[in-house]
C-alpha angles and dihedrals in degrees: 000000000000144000110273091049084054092058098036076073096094086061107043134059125256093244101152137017098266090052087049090058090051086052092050096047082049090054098045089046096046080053106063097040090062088049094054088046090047086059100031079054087061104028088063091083094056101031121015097177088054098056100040075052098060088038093059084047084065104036087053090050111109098218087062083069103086093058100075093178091042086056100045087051092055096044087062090040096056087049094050086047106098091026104053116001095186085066090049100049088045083056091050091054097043089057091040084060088045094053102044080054089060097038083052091055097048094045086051095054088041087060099046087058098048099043112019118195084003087232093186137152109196088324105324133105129235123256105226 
């Protein structure tokens, strides 16, 4: 697996288990980029240079890659950074909800695969 099947994730259906693990790497990925945004949000007030330097970290990142409109949103962030760190912290937050969206959609096709039809009585399945 490499890195450029990881990120083609977001655009193609969980349909087998190796697909699946790919989901879940994405996820966990996808995860920890909108933790370090949601510091690097806050971390802008006490130290500016810090958090424009987390935000390159991510925007040099090659699995960002795939998120075209996530990108463009950091790259102004991390230029509005040292001038106006209320606009960067606004664009932080902007790609932290873009990503949970992502993250959302991923987790969902995760669970249809997983669970198709999700046939359940207080946690237990159906016997058909």
């Amino acid at each position: 697996m490499n890195w450029y099947k990881a990120t083609k994730t977001a655009t193609i259906d969980v349909i087998d288990f190796e697909s699946r693990n790919i989901a879940n790497a994405q996820i966990h990925t996808l995860s920890s980029m909108l933790d370090s945004l949601k510091y690097a949000s806050k971390l802008v007030f006490q130290n500016a240079r810090l958090a424009r330097e987390s935000t390159n970290i991510i925007i040099n990142n090659k699995k960002i890659s795939s998120f075209p409109v996530l990108e463009d949103i950091l790259i102004e962030a991390y230029k509005s950074a040292l001038d106006s760190p209320w606009r960067f912290a606004q664009l932080c937050n902007e790609a932290v909800i873009k990503l949970g969206i992502e993250i959302k959609t991923l987790e969902k096709k995760r669970k249809e695969f997983s669970r198709p039809g999700d046939k359940t009585i207080k946690g237990l399945p159906y016997a058909e």
